[in-house]
C-alpha positions in Angstrom: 0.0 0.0 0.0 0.9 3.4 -0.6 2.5 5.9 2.3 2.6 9.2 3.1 5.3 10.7 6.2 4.8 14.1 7.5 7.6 14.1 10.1 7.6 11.3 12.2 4.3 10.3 11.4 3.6 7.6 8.5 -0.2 7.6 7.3 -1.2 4.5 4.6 -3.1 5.6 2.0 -6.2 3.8 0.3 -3.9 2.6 -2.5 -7.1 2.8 -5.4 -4.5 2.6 -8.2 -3.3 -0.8 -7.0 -3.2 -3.5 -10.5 -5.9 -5.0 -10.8 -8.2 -3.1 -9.0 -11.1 -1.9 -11.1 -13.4 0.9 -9.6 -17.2 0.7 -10.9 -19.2 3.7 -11.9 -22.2 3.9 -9.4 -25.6 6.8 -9.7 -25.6 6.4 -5.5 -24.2 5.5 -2.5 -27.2 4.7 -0.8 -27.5 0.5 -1.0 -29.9 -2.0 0.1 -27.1 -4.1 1.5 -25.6 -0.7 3.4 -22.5 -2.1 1.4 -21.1 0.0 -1.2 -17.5 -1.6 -2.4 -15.0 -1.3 -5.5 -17.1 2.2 -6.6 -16.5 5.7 -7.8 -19.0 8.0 -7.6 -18.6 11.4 -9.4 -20.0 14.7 -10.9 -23.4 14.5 -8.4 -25.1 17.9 -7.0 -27.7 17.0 -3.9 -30.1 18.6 -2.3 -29.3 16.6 0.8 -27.0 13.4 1.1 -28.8 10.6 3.6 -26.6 8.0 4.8 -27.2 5.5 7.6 -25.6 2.1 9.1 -23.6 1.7 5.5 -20.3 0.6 4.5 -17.9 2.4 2.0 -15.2 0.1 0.8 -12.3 0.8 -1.6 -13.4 4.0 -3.5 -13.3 7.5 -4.8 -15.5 10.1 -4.8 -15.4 13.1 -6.9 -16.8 16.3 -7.4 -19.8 15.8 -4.9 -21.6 19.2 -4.2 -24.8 18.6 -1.3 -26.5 21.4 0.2 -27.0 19.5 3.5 -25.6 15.9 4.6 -26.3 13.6 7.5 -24.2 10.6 8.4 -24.7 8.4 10.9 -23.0 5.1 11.8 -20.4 5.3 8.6 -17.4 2.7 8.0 -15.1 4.3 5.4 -12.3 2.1 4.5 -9.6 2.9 1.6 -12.0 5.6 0.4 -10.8 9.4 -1.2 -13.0 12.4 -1.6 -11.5 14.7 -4.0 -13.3 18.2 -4.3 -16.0 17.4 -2.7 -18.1 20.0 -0.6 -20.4 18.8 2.3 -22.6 21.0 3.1 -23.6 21.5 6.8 -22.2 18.3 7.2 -23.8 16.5 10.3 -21.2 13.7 11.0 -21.8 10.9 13.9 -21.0 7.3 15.6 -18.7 6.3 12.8 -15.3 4.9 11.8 -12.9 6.2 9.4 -9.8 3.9 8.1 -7.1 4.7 5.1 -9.4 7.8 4.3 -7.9 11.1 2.0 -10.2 14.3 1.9 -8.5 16.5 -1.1 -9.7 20.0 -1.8 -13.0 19.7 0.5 -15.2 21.6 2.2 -16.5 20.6 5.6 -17.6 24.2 6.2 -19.6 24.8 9.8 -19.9 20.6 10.0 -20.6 19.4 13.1 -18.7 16.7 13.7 -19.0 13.7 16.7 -17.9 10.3 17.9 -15.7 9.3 15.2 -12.8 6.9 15.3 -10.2 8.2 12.7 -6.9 6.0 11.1 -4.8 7.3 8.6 -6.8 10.2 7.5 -5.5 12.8 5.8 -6.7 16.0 5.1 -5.3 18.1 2.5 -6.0 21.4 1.3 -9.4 21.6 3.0 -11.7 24.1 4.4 -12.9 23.0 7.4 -13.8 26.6 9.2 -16.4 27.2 11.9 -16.8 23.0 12.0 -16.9 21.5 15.4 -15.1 18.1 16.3 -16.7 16.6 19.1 -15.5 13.3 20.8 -13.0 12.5 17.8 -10.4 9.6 19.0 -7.5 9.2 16.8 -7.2 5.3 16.8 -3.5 6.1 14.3 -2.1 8.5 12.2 -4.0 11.6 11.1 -2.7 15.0 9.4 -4.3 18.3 8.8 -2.2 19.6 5.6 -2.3 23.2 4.0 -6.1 23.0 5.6 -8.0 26.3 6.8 -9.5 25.8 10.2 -10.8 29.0 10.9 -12.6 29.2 14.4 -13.2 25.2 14.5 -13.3 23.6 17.6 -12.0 20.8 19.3 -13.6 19.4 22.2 -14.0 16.2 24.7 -11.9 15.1 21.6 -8.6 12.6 21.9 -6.3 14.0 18.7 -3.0 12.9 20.5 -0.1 12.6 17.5 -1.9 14.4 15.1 -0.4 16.6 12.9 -1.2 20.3 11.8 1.0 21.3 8.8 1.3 25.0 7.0 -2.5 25.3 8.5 -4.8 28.3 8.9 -6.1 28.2 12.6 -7.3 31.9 13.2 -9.1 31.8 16.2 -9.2 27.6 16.5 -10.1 26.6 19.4 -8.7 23.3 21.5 -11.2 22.4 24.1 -10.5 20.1 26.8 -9.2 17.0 25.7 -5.9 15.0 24.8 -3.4 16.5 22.3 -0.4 15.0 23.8 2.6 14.8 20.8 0.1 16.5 18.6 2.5 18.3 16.0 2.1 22.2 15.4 5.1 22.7 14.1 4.5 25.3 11.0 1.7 26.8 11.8 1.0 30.6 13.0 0.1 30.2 16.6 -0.8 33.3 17.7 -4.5 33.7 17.8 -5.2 29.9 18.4 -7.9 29.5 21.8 -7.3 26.9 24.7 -3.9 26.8 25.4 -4.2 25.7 28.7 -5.7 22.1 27.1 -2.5 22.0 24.6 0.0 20.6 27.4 3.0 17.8 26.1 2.5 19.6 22.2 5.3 19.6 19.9 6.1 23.3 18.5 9.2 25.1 17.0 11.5 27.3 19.1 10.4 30.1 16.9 6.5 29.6 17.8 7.0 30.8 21.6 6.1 34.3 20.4 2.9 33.2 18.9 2.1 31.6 22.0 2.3 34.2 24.0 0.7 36.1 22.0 -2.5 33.9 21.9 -2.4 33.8 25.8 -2.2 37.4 26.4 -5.5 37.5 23.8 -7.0 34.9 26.0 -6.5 36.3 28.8 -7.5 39.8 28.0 -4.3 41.5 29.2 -4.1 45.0 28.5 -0.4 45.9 27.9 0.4 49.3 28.8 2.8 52.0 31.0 0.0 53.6 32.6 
């Protein structure tokens, strides 16, 4: 299978190029079965995108515009969304394995109780979307995404990594971020620094810090 490193952190990809493998063009993802395997969906705009209790194996999907979307109880395995937007995504009780979200939006989704393994985000706007109860079960990366005021919360993201990010105004609730990798990223108006305790930063981003707690904290800086 096909890897990925950002630092010290390897993420396995879906590997939907492997020989051999042959991809069927499908009009839904909603099945009968709740089993939707060797499939690539693409070109679709929906009012709303329904899924419940199903099962996304080995596939891509492409160019997916909704103006609403619900999932609940979702197994994604070795499955890439390529400019795909989600709109007022409502995200729950699922599990997310060797899964790549490439130029997507996510904007103001509302994310909660998701298990996540080698998931990669890249160059995705996820701003004003909440993750709630998230538990990183392996690798996951954040790359070149804009995260403007999102939240964290109740969420276990320990060892994930945040790389050449926008997080103006993001906000890390209480939760666990231990080893979680910031390195890269402009630090200074981030929210919640009390919750980021055992993270991994550059030298350089001390300033930024500081910066973000005297915000937080709502020091006024003056000689008088």
């Amino acid at each position: 299978m096909d890897t990925l490193a950002f630092g010290r952190v390897t993420l396995t990809l879906p590997g939907l190029d492997e020989p051999g493998l042959y991809l069927s063009n499908i009009q839904t993802l909603v099945s009968s079965r709740g089993v939707v395997q060797d499939f690539q969906y693409a070109d679709a705009q929906l009012r709303s995108l329904e899924l419940d209790n199903t099962r996304l194996i080995t596939g891509r999907i492409t160019h997916l515009r909704t103006a609403e979307s619900r999932l609940d109880e979702v197994r994604l395995n070795s499955v890439e969304f390529d400019s795909v937007d989600l709109g007022n995504a409502q995200w729950t009780n699922s599990k997310l394995s060797r899964v790549v979200f490439r130029n997507c939006k996510i904007m103001g989704g509302a994310l909660a109780g998701l298990t996540v393994e080698d998931v990669l985000f890249e160059n995705c706007k996820l701003d004003y979307s909440t993750f709630e109860k998230i538990r990183t079960a392996g690798p996951v990366v954040f790359s070149k995404c804009s995260l403007v005021e999102a939240g964290s919360h109740d969420s276990d993201l320990s060892g994930t990594v945040f790389s050449d990010c926008v997080l103006r105004l993001t906000e890390f609730g209480k939760g666990r971020y231990k080893e979680a990798d910031l390195r890269g990223n402009d630090l200074s108006s981030i929210r919640g620094l009390t919750n980021l305790t055992k993270v991994r930063i550059d030298p350089g981003q001390q300033a930024d810090l500081a910066q973000a707690l005297v915000a937080e904290l709502d020091i006024n800086l003056g000689d008088g």
